[in-house]
C-alpha positions in Angstrom: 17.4 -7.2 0.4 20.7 -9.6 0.2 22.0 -7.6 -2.5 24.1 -3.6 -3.0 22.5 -0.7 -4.3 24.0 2.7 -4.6 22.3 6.4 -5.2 23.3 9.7 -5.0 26.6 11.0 -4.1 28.5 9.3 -1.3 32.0 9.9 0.1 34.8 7.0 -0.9 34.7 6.0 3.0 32.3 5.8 5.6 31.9 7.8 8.7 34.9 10.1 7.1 33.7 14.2 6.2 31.8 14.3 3.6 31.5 18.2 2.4 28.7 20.2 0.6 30.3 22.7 -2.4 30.1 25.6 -0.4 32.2 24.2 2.5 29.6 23.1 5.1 29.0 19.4 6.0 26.9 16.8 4.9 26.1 14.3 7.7 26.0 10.6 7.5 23.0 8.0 8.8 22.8 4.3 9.8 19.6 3.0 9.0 20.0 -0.6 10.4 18.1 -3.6 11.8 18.5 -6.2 13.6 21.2 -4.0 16.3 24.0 -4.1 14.2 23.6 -7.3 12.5 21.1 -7.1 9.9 20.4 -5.4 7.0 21.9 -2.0 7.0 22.4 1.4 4.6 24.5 4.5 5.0 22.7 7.7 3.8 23.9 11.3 3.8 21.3 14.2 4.6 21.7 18.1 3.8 20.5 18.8 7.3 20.6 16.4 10.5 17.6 13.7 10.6 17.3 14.1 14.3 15.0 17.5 14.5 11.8 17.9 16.2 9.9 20.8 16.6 6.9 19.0 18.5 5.1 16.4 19.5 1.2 16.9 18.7 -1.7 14.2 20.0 -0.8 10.3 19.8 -3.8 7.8 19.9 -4.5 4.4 19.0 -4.9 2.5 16.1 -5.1 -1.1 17.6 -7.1 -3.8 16.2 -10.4 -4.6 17.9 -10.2 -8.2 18.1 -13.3 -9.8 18.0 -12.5 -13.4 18.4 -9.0 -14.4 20.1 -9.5 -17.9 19.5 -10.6 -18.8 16.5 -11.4 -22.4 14.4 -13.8 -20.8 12.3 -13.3 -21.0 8.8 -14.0 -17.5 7.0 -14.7 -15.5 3.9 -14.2 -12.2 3.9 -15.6 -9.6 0.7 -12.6 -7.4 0.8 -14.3 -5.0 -1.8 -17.0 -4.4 0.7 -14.0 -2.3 2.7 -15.5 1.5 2.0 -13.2 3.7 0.4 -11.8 6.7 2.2 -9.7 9.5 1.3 -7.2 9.5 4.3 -4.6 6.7 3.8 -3.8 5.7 7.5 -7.7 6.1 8.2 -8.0 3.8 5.1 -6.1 0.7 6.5 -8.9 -1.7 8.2 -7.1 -4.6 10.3 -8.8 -7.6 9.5 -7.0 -10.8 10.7 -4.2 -10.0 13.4 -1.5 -11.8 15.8 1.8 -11.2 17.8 3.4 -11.2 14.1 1.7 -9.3 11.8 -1.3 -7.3 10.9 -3.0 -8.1 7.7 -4.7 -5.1 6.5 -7.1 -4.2 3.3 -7.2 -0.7 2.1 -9.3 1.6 -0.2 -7.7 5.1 -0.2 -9.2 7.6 -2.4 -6.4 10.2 -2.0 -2.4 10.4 -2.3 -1.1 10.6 0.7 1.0 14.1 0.8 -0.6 16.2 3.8 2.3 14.5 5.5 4.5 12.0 6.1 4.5 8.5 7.4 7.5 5.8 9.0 6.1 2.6 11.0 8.8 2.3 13.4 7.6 -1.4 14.4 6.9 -3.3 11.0 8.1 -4.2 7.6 5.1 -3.2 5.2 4.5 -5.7 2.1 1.6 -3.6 -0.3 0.1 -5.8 -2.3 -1.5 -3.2 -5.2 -5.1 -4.6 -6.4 -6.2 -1.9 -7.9 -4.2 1.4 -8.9 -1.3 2.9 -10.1 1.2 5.7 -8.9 4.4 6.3 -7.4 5.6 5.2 -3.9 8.1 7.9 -2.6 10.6 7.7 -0.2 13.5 9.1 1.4 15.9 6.8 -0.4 14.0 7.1 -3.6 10.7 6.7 -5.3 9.2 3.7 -7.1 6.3 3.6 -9.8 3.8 0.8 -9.4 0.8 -0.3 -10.8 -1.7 -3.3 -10.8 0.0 -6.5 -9.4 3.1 -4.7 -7.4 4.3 -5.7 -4.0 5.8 -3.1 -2.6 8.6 -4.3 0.1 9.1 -0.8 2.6 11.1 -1.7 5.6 10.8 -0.7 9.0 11.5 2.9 10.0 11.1 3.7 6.2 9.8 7.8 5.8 7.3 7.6 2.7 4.1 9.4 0.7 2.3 8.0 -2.1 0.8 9.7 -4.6 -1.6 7.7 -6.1 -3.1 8.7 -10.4 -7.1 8.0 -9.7 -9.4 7.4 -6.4 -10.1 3.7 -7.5 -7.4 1.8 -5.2 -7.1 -1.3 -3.4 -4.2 -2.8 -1.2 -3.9 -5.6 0.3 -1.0 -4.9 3.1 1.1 -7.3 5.2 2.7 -5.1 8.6 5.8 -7.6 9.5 7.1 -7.3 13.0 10.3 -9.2 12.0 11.9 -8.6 8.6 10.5 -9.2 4.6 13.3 -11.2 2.9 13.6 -13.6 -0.1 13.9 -17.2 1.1 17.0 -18.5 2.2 16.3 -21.7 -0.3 16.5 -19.6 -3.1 19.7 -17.7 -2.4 23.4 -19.1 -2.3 25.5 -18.9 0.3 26.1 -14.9 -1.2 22.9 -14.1 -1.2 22.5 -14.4 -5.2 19.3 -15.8 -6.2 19.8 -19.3 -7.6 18.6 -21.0 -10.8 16.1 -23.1 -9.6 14.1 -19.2 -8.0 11.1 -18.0 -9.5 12.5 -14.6 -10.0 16.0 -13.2 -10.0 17.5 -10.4 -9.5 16.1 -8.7 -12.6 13.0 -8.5 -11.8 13.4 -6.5 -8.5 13.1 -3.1 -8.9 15.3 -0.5 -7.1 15.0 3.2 -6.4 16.0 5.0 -9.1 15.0 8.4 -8.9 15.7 10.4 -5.6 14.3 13.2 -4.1 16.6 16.1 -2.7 15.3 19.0 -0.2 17.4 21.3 1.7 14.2 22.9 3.4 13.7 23.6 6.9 10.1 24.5 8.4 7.4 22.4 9.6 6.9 18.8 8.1 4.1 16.6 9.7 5.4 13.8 10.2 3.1 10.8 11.5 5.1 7.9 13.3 3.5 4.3 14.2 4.8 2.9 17.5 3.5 0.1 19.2 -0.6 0.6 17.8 -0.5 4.2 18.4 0.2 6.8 16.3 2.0 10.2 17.4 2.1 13.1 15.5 5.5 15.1 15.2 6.8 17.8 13.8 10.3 17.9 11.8 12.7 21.0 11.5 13.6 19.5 8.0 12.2 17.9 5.3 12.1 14.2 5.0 13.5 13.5 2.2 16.9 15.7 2.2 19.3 12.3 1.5 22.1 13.4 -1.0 22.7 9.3 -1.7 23.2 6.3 0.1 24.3 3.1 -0.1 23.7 -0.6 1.0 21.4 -3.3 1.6 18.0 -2.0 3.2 15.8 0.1 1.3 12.7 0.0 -0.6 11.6 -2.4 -3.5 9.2 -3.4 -6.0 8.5 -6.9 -7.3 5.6 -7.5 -9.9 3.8 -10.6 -8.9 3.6 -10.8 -13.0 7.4 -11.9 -12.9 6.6 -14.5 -10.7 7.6 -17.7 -13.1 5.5 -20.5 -11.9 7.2 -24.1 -11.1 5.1 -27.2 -12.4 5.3 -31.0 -12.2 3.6 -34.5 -13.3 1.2 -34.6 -10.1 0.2 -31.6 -8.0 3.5 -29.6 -6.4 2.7 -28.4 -2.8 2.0 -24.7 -2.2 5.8 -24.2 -1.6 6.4 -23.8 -5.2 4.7 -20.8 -4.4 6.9 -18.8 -1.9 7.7 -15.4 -2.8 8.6 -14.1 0.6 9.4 -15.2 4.2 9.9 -13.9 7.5 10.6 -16.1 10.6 7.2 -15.9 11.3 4.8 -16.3 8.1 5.7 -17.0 4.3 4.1 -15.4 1.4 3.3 -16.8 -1.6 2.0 -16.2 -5.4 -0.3 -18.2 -7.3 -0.2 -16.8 -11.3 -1.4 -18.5 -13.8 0.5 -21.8 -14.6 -0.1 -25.1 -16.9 -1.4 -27.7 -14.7 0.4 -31.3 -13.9 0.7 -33.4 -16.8 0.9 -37.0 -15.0 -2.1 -39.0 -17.4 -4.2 -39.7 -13.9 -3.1 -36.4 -12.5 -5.8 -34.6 -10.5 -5.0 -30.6 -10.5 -7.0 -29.7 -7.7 -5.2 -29.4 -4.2 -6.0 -32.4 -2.3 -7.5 -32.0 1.0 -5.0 -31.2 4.0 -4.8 -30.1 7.8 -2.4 -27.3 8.9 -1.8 -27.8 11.8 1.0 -25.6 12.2 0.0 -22.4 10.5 -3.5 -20.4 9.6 -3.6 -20.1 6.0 -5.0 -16.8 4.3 -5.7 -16.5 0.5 -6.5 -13.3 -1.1 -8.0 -13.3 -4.3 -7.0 -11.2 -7.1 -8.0 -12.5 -10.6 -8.8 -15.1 -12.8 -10.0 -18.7 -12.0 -10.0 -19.7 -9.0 -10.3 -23.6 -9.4 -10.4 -25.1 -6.2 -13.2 -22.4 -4.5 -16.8 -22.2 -5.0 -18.2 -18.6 -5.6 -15.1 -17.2 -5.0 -14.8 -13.7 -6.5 -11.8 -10.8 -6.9 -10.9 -8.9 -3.4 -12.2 -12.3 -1.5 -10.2 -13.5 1.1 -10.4 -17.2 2.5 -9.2 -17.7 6.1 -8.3 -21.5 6.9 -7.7 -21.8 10.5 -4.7 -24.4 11.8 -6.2 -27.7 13.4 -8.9 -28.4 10.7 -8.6 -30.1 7.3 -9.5 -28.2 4.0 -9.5 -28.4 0.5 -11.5 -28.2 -2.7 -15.0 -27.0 -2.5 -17.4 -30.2 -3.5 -17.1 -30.8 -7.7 -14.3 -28.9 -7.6 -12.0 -32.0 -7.9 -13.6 -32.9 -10.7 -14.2 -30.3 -12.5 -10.2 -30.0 -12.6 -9.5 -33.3 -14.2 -8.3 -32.7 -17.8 -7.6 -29.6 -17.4 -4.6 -28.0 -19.1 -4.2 -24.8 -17.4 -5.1 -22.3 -14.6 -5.7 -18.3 -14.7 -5.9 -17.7 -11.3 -3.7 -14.4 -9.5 -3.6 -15.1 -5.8 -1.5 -14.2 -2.7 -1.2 -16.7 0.4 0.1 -15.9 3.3 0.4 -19.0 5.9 1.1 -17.8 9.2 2.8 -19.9 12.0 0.7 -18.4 15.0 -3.4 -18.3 15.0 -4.8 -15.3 14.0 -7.4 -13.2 15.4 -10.1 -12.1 13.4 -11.3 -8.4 14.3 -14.3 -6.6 14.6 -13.5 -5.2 10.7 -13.4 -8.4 9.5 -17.1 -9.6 11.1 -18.6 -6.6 9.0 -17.2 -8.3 5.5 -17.5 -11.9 6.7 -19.7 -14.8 5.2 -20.5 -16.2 8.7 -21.7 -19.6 6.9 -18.8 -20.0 5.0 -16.8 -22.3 7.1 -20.3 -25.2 5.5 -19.6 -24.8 2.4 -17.9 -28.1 2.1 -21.3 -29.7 3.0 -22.7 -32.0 -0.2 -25.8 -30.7 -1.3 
């Protein structure tokens, strides 16, 4: 995040003692990316972070690809994902690459048997269905229908979710979440012309404290495996912290949508970027107001990225029997655009309903075996006139 946030108690200066009431020592953590040079925070722990007890079993949860190279155009019926109650065992891969994993997930329990960090990725949650509270080491966040929930890399969380009806749709970013640079001045203050400021982020504002020592299950992802360790201390034992990477939650509600005469490209969109893909929100919006305007997106070819569009709510103008938890996968190198009488259905129209997130990547991706068993195989002919 390109903005300060403090929590806790912290000493007036960094990497100086920093003493508990009864004499003993606090002691200090970087939690950094990028070496040295990106995003960084300073947290204090009642116990050192760096004890392990054991190391249990490690195994794999790689994607099974199913086709590497793929032109095919797809829809997938993300509601057709099964529940289950363990939340890694939840997570189904459906479309991969060297960049990110995009995941749907139906877990029917919290996730409090242990703990979880993905050492390799940024994780964007996406929250469909459900409500509860994200918790972290630097904090814990509520969320509810229509969160994205921004948990960097190396983050140690649970989530305790309030029912067994959830949905997710989840980005894993192997290079970091920000706000776009176009947005932000040259402090890193979120300019006039963004879709959301700085208000509408929500910090950490409530923070867990445990001087505990025993065994904590912690469970570590690494490169598509998983290994199981053991902690001396409890997770979440940070006393405060302060800085620039930690945990946040944006609404996709707060989005405020940018409109224009004729139709505005799906830029307008952007809520997110990485160097690698850029994420975007479609929320309902009034539609151009040129007198020949034509709402619907005209037709176009990416050739430079694969475009994925997950469904949420509303009205989805521009798709044909399109329904809530669908997910559309255009594939760089071939044109798309509205399904047929879906231009004209959108002429004179005032206004759209729709709740969608995009996320255009700029390296093919791989469909997986996961994604076959939710897939409309035909889909990619449902341009055709009939």
């Amino acid at each position: 995040m390109p903005f300060y946030h403090k929590l806790g108690s912290i000493p007036p200066k960094r990497h100086t003692i920093f003493k508990k009431p009864n004499g003993d020592y606090y002691y200090e953590q970087l939690f950094g990316t990028i070496g040295f040079d990106g995003m960084s925070t300073n947290s204090y722990h009642e116990q050192r972070p760096t004890q392990v007890k054991e190391i249990r079993k490690q195994y794999s949860v790689a994607p099974k690809v199913a086709k590497a190279n793929n032109l095919q155009s797809y829809r997938l019926r993300g509601f057709q994902v099964n529940p289950e109650n363990d939340f890694l065992e939840s997570r189904k891969t459906v479309l991969t690459n060297s960049d990110c994993n995009i995941i749907l997930s139906a877990p029917k329990e919290s996730l409090t048997a242990y703990f979880y960090k993905n050492t390799d990725a940024d994780e964007m949650i996406f929250i469909h269905k459900g409500s509860g509270k994200l918790r972290t080491m630097y904090g814990n966040l509520d969320f509810k229908y229509g969160d994205y929930l921004i948990i960097p890399r190396g983050m140690i969380y649970q989530i305790n979710f309030d029912t067994e009806d959830n949905r997710l749709f989840i980005v894993e970013s192997y290079s970091p979440i920000y706000t776009p640079k176009r947005y932000r001045n040259w402090f890193g203050q979120l300019l006039e012309h963004s879709p959301f400021c700085e208000r509408d982020i929500r910090r950490p504002e409530e923070l867990e404290t445990y001087n505990e020592s025993g065994d904590f299950l912690m469970k570590v992802k690494k490169q598509n495996e998983i290994i199981e360790m053991v902690y001396a201390s409890h997770p979440f034992d940070v006393i405060g912290y302060d800085g620039y990477n930690y945990p946040y939650a944006f609404s996709i509600h707060d989005f405020e949508p940018l409109t224009g005469r004729i139709h505005m490209p799906p830029p307008i969109h952007q809520t997110f970027e990485t160097d690698a893909f850029v994420v975007c929100s479609f929320v309902p919006r009034l539609y151009d107001y040129h007198p020949q305007a034509i709402p619907a997106p005209y037709n176009h070819s990416n050739i430079d990225s694969d475009e994925v569009l997950y469904y949420v709510d509303g009205d989805f103008m521009s798709r044909n029997d399109i329904e809530a938890g669908h997910i559309s996968l255009h594939p760089a190198g071939i044109p798309h655009g509205p399904h047929p009488g879906a231009m004209e259905r959108s002429i004179g129209e005032k206004e759209t309903l729709e709740l969608a997130v995009m996320v255009d990547t700029f390296k093919p991706l791989q469909v997986t075996e996961d994604a076959l068993k939710i897939a409309d195989e035909d889909y990619f002919k449902s341009w055709l006139e009939k």
